[in-house]
C-alpha positions in Angstrom: -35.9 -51.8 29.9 -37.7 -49.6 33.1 -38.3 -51.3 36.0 -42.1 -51.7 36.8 -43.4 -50.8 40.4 -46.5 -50.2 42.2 -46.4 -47.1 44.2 -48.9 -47.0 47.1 -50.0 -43.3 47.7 -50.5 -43.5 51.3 -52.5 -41.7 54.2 -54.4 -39.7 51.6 -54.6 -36.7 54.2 -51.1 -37.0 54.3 -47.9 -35.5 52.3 -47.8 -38.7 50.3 -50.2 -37.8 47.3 -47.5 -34.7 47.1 -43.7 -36.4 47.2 -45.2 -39.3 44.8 -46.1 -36.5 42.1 -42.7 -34.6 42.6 -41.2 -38.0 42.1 -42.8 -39.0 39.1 -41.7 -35.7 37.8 -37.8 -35.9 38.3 -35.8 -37.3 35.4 -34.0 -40.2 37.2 -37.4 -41.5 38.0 -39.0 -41.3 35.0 -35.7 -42.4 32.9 -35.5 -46.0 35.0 -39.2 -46.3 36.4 -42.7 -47.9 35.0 -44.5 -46.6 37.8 -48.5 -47.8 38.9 -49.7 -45.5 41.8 -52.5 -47.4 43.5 -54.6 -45.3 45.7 -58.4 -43.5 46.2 -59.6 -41.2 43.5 -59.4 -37.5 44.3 -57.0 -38.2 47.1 -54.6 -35.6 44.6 -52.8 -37.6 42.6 -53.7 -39.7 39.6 -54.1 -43.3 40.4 -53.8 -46.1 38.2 -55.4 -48.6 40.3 -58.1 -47.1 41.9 -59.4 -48.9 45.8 -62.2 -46.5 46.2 -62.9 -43.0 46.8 -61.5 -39.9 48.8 -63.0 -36.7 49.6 -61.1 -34.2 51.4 -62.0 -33.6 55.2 -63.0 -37.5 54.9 -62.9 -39.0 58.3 -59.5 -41.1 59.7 -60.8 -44.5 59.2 -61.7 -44.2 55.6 -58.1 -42.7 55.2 -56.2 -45.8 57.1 -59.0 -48.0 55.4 -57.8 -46.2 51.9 -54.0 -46.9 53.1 -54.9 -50.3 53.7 -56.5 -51.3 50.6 -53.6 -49.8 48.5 -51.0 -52.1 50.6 -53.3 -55.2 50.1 -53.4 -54.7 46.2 -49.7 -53.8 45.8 -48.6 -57.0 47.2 -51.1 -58.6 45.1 -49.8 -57.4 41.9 -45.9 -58.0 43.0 -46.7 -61.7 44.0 -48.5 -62.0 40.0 -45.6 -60.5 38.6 -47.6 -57.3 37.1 -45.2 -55.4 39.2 -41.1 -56.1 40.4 -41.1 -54.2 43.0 -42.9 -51.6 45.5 -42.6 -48.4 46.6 -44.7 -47.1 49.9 -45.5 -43.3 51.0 -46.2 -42.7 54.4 -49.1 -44.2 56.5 -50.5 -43.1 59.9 -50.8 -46.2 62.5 -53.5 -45.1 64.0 -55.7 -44.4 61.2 -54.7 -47.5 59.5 -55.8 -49.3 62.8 -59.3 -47.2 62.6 -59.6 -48.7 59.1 -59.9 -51.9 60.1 -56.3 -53.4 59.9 -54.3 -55.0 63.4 -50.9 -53.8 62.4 -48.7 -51.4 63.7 -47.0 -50.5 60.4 -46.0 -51.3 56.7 -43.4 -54.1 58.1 -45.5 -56.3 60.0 -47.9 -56.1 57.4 -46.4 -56.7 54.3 -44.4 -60.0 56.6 -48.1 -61.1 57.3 -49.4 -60.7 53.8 -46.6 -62.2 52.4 -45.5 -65.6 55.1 -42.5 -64.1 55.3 -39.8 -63.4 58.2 -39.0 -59.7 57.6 -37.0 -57.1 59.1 -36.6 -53.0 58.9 -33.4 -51.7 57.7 -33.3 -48.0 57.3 -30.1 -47.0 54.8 -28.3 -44.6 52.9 -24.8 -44.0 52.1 -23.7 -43.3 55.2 -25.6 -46.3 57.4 -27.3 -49.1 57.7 -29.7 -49.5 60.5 -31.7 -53.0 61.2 -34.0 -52.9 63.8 -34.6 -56.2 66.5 -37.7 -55.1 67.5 -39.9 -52.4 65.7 -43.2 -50.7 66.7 -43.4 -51.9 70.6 -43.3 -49.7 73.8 -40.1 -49.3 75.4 -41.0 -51.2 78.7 -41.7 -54.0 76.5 -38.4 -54.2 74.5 -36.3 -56.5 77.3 -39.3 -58.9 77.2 -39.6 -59.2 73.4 -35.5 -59.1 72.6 -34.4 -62.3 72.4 -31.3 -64.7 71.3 -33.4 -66.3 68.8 -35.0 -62.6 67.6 -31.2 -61.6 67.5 -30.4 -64.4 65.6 -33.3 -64.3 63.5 -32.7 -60.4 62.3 -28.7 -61.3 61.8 -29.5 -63.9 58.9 -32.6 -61.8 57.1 -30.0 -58.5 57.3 -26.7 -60.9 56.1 -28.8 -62.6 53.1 -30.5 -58.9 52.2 -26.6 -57.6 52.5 -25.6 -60.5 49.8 -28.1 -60.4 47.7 -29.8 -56.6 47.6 -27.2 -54.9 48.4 -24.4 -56.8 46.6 -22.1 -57.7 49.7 -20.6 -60.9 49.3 -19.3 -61.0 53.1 -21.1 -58.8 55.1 -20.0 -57.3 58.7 -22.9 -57.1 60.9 -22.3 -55.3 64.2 -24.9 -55.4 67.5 -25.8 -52.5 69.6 -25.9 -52.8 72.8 -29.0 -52.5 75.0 -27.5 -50.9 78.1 -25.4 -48.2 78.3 -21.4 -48.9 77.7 -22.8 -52.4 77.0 -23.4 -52.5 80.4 -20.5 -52.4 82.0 -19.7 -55.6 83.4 -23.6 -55.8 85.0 -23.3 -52.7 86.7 -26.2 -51.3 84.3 -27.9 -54.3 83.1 -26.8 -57.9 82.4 -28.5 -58.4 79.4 -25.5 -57.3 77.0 -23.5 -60.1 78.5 -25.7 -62.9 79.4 -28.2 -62.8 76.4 -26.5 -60.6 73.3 -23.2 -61.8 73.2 -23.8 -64.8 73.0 -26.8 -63.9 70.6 -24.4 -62.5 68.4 -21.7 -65.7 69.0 -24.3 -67.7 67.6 -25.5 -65.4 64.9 -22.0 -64.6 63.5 -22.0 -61.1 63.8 -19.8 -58.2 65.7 -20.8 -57.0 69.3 -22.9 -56.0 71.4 -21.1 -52.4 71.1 -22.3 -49.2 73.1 -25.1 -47.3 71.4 -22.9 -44.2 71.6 -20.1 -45.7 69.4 -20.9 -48.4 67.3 -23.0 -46.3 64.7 -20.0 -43.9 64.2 -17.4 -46.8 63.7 -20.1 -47.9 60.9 -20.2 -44.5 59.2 -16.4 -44.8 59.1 -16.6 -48.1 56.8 -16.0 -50.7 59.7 -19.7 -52.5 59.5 -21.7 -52.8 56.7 -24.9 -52.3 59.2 -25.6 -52.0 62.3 -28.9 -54.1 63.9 -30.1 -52.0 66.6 -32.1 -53.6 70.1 -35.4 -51.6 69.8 -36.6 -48.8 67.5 -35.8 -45.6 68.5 -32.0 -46.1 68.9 -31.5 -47.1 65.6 -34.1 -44.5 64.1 -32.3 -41.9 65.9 -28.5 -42.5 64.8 -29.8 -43.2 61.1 -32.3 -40.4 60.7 -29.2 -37.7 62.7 -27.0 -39.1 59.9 -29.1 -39.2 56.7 -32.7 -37.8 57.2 -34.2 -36.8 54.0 -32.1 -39.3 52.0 -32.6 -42.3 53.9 -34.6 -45.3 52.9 -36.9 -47.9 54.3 -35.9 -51.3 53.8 -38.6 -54.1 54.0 -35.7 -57.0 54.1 -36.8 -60.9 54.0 -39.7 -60.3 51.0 -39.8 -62.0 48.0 -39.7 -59.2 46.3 -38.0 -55.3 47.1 -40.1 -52.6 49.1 -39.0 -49.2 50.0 -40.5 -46.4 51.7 -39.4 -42.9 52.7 -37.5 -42.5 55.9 -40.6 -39.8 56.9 -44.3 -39.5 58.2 -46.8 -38.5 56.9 -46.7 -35.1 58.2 -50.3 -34.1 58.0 -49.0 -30.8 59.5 -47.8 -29.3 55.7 -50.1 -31.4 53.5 -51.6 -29.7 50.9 -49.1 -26.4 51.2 -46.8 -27.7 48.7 -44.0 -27.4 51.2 -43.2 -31.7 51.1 -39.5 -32.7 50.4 -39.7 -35.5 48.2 -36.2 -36.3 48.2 -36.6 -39.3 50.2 -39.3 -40.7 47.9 -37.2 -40.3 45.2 -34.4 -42.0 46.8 -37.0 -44.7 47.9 -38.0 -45.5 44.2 -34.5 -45.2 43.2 -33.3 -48.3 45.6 -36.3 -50.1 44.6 -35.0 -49.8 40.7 -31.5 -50.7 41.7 -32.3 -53.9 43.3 -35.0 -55.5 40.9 -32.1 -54.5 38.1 -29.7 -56.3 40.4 -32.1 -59.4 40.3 -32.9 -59.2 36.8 -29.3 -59.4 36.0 -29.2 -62.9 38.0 -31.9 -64.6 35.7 -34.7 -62.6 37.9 -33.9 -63.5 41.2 -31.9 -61.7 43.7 -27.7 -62.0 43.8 -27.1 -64.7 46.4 -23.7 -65.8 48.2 -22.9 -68.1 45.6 -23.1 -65.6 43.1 -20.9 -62.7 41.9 -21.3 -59.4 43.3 -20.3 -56.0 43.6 -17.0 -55.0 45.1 -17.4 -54.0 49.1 -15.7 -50.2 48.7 -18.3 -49.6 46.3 -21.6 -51.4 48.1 -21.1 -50.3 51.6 -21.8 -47.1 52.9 -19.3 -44.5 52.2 -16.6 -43.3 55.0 -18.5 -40.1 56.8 -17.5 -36.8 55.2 
């Protein structure tokens, strides 16, 4: 039986409109997939659950409004049941702020709409990233990175691990916020006075430099790596897998995905848009609500059987 989602088509001045058609069109998709793009009419794709109208050259707000809307009504139908799972093409942050709505991306928003405790995991089969701390300026990351953040992110990535990913005993590693993990307080004591023991306490591996500890996860030693603030984690995962990467919304009660791209207003509307990612987006999102089915509907947990390590974690760097 195919897997139903709700496919959200994004900033409609965006690429997204494009990478959802191509993906609807490739045979893998359409062989495991029910798929219910919600989005504006005449935004160029066909919707099948329309949240108003879009007319090209339309102004940024009605675009982020548009983006909005589309979020709002995917997570209504996965929390009914009319859908198992969703899929998300890219959205522009500021627009979506212009349209009305105080987030400053898909995470935070679906963790608001939903009560839940989320975190961002960006993965392929190479890496797993997991981000601390997401969409904040980098002045403000030692402020906002704390033991109990730390700790927080450790459990949300371990149970998503078990029970999306099929890892009955997953190794977690830290990065380090300093450079060579500070070395001994000569750059920074917060690797040794607030995530060491963060990671004591959570059960996981580190804090390791930045400049190692993603490698020794691409050679099979971690099963992901949670990263101390956005960038250092988007970089080594997006240098390793970008185009085949997927976003992770982990801690939902139900799976969403997203490409590991923008919405790269740039090349909309040339028919230049990779949707590779898209596809590999809608793929996960299949793999996991089949996982979850196979466990009377609800996600693998610890207790549970699952899949062997060598063939759930990511594979050894080629």
């Amino acid at each position: 039986m195919k897997v139903r989602l709700a496919m959200t088509a994004g900033d409609p001045r965006g690429i997204g409109p494009e990478i959802i058609a191509k993906a609807l069109a490739d045979p893998r998709v359409g062989e495991r997939c029910d798929v219910v793009v919600i989005g504006g009419e005449g935004a160029g794709v066909k919707v099948a659950e329309s949240i108003g109208d879009w007319r090209a050259g339309s102004n940024a707000s009605l675009a982020g409004k548009l983006s909005g809307l589309a979020i709002e009504r995917a997570v209504q139908m996965a929390q009914a049941g009319d859908v198992e799972g969703i899929v998300t093409a890219p959205i522009d942050k500021a627009a979506l702020h212009a349209g009305g709505y105080d987030f400053p991306g898909h995470t935070e928003m679906l963790g608001a709409l939903t009560g839940s405790s989320v975190a961002m995991m960006l993965a392929s089969d190479k890496l797993r990233v997991v981000l601390a701390t997401t969409h904040i300026p980098l002045r403000s990351v030692a402020e906002n990175l704390s033991a109990a953040a730390i700790i927080e992110t450790a459990r949300i990535t371990r149970n998503g691990l078990q029970a999306w990913f099929g890892i009955a005993s997953p190794r977690i590693a830290l990065c380090a916020l300093n450079p060579h993990a500070g070395d001994g307080g000569l750059f920074g004591s917060e690797d040794t006075k607030l995530l060491e023991p963060a990671a004591r306490a959570a059960g996981i591996d580190g804090p390791f430099p930045a400049d190692t500890v993603f490698v020794r996860a691409m050679r099979g030693e971690f099963d992901a790596v949670i990263a101390p603030y956005h960038d250092v984690g988007m970089t080594a995962i997006k240098v390793a897998s970008f185009g085949n990467a997927v976003n992770v919304t982990l801690g939902l009660p139900f799976p969403r995905t997203s490409p590991d791209h923008g919405t790269a207003l740039d090349i909309a509307g040339q028919d230049r848009a990779d949707p590779s990612s898209m596809i590999a987006a809608t793929l996960l999102c299949a793999s996991i609500v089949s996982r979850a089915r196979r466990y009377g509907g609800r996600p693998a947990s610890a207790d549970r059987p699952t899949d062997s390590r060598s063939s759930a974690r990511p594979s050894r760097a080629q």
